[in-house]
C-alpha positions as CSV (number, residue, x, y, z in Angstrom):
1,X,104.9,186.3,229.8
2,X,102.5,183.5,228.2
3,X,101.6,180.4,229.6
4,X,99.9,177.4,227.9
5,X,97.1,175.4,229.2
6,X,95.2,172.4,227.6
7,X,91.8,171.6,228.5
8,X,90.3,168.5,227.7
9,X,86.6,167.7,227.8
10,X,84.1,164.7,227.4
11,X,84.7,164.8,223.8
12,X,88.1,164.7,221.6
13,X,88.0,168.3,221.2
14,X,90.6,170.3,222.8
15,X,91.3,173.6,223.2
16,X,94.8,175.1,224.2
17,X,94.8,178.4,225.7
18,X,97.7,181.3,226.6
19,X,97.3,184.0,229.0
20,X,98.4,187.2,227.5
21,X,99.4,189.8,229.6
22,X,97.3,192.9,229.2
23,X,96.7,196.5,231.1
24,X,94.1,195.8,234.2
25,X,91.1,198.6,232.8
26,X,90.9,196.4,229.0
27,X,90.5,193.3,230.6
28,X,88.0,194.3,233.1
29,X,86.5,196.3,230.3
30,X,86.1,193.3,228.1
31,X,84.9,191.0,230.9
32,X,82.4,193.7,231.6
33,X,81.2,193.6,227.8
34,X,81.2,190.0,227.7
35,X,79.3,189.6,230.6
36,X,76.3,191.9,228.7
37,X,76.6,189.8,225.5
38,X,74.2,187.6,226.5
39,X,76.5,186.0,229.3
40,X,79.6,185.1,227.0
41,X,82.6,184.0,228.7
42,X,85.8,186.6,228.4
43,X,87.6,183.7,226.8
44,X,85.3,183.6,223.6
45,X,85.1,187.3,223.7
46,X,88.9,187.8,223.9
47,X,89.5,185.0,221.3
48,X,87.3,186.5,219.1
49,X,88.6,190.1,219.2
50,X,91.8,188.8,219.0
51,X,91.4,186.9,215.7
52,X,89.9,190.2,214.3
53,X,93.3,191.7,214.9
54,X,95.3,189.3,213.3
55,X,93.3,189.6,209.9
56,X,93.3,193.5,209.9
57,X,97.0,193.3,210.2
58,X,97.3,190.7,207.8
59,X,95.7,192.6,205.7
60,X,97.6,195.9,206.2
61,X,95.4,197.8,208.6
62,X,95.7,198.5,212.5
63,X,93.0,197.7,214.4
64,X,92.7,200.6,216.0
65,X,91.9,201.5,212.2
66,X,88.2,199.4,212.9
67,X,87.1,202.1,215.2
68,X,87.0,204.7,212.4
69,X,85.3,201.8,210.0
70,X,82.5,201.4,212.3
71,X,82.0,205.0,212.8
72,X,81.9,205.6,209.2
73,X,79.6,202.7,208.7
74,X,77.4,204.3,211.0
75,X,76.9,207.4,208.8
76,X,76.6,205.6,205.6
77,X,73.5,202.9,207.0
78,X,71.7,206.5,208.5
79,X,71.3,207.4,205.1
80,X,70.8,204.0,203.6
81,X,74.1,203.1,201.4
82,X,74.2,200.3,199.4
83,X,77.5,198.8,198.0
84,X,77.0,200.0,194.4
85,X,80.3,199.7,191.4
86,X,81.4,203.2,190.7
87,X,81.3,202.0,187.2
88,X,77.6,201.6,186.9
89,X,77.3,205.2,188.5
90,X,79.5,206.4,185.6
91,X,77.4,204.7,182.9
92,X,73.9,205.6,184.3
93,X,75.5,209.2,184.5
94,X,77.1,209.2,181.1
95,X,73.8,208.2,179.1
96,X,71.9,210.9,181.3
97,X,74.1,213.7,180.0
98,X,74.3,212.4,176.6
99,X,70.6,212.2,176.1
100,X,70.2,215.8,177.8
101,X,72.6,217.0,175.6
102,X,71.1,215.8,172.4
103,X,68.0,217.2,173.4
104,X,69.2,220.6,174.5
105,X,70.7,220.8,170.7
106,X,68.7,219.4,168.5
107,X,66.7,222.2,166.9
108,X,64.2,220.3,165.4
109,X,62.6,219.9,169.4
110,X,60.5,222.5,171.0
111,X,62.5,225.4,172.5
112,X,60.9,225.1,175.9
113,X,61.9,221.0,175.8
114,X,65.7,222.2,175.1
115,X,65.6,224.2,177.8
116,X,64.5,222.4,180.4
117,X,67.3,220.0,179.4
118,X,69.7,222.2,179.8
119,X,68.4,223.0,183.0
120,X,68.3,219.3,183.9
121,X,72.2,218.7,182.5
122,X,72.9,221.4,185.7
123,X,70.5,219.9,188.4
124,X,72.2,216.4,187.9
125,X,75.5,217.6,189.2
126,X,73.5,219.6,192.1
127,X,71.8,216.2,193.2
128,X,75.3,215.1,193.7
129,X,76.2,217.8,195.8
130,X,72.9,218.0,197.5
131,X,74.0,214.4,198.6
132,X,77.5,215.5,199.6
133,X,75.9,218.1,202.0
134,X,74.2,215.7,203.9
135,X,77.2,212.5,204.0
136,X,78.7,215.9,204.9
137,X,76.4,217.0,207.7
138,X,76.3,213.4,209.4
139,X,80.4,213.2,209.3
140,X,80.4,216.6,211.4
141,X,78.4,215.3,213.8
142,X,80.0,211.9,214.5
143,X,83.5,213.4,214.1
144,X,83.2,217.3,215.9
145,X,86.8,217.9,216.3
146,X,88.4,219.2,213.1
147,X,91.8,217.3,214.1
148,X,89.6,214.1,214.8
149,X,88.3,214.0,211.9
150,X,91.4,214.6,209.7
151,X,92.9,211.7,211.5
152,X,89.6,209.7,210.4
153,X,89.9,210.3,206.7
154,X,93.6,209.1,206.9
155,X,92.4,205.8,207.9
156,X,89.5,205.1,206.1
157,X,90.8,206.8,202.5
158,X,91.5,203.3,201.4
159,X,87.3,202.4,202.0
160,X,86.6,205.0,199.3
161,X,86.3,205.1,195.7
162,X,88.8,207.4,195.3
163,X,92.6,206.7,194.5
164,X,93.9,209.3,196.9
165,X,92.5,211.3,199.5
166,X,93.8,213.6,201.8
167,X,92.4,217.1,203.8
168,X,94.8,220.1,205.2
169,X,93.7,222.2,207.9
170,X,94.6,225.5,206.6
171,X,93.3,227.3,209.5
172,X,90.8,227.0,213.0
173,X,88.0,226.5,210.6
174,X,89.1,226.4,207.1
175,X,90.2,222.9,205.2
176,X,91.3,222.1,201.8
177,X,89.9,218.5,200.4
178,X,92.1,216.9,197.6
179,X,90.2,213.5,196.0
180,X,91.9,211.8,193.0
181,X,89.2,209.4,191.0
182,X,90.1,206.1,190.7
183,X,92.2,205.3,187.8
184,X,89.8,204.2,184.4
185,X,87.4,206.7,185.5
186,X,86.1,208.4,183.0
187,X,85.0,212.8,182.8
188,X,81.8,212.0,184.1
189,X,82.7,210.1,187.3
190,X,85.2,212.4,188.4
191,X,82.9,215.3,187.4
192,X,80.4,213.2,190.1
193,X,82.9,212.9,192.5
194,X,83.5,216.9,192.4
195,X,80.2,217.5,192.7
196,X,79.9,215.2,195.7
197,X,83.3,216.3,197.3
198,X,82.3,220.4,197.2
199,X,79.2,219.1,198.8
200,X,80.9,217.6,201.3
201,X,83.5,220.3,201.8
202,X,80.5,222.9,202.3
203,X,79.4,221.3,205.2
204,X,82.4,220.2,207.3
């Protein structure tokens, strides 16, 4: 049942409002938040939350999906993430490897210079991973239950730069992680990506 009301003021504004019918704990839940937001009124606070709703599921998403959004975005800012094109990642990565690998064969370079490029061509996929060990670390703790956290890369695969995700429980305390790239990547960004992902796999 909805019921329309139209509430006039001292100015030509006018806002029409509907009661919605909802379960007795969320709205006394909500009024309760609203109350602490600095003394907003449940109607803003309910307007607002239900606008957000409409343009997650406009946009294909459940809202119950913005729970596992925000605890994701709370991992990321702990370790200070910025939004960076997985194509500059590739191309920073791809002249790194080149110019170790010229290095670690051209002859006419000191023997002790090659080989501390080689060494260097190896550490670069290890800072990746050392990386993955700590997203990997923080995930665990925001999500401890294995099924939980299953459940939260389901909803938030589509936030990653990966074309498919997707992680099997294959026992009380064993997984299996599966990441596709996205498509155009080249070797080196999924090479990245492996290294991040068996960091990340490690840990959880």
């Amino acid at each position: 049942m909805a019921k329309d009301n139209t509430e006039q003021g001292g100015t030509e504004e006018t806002y029409s409002r509907t009661t919605i019918m909802v379960p007795k704990n969320i709205a006394s839940d909500l009024s309760r938040v609203a109350k602490s937001r600095g003394g907003r009124t449940l109607f803003h606070v309910a307007g607002e939350g239900l606008k957000l709703t409409a343009e997650l599921i406009k946009d294909g998403f459940e809202p119950s999906d913005l729970v596992y959004f925000w605890r994701l975005y709370k991992v990321l800012s702990s370790m200070d993430v910025i939004p960076m094109p997985m194509k500059l990642i590739e191309e920073v990565c791809s002249y790194m490897t080149s110019l170790l690998i010229d290095l670690y064969k051209n002859n006419n370079i000191p023997s002790d210079i090659r080989e501390n490029a080689g060494k260097a061509l190896g550490e670069l996929w290890s800072i990746y991973e050392k990386y993955g060990h700590q997203v990997g670390a923080l995930v665990r703790m925001e999500f401890e239950d294995l099924e939980e956290l299953l459940e939260a890369v389901s909803r938030i695969s589509r936030l990653l730069a990966v074309r498919h995700v997707e992680i099997k429980k294959l026992g009380p305390n064993a997984i299996e992680l599966m990441a596709i790239g996205p498509s155009g990547a080249t070797d080196t960004g999924n090479k990245a990506l492996t290294s991040f992902i068996r960091g990340v796999r490690c840990t959880i």
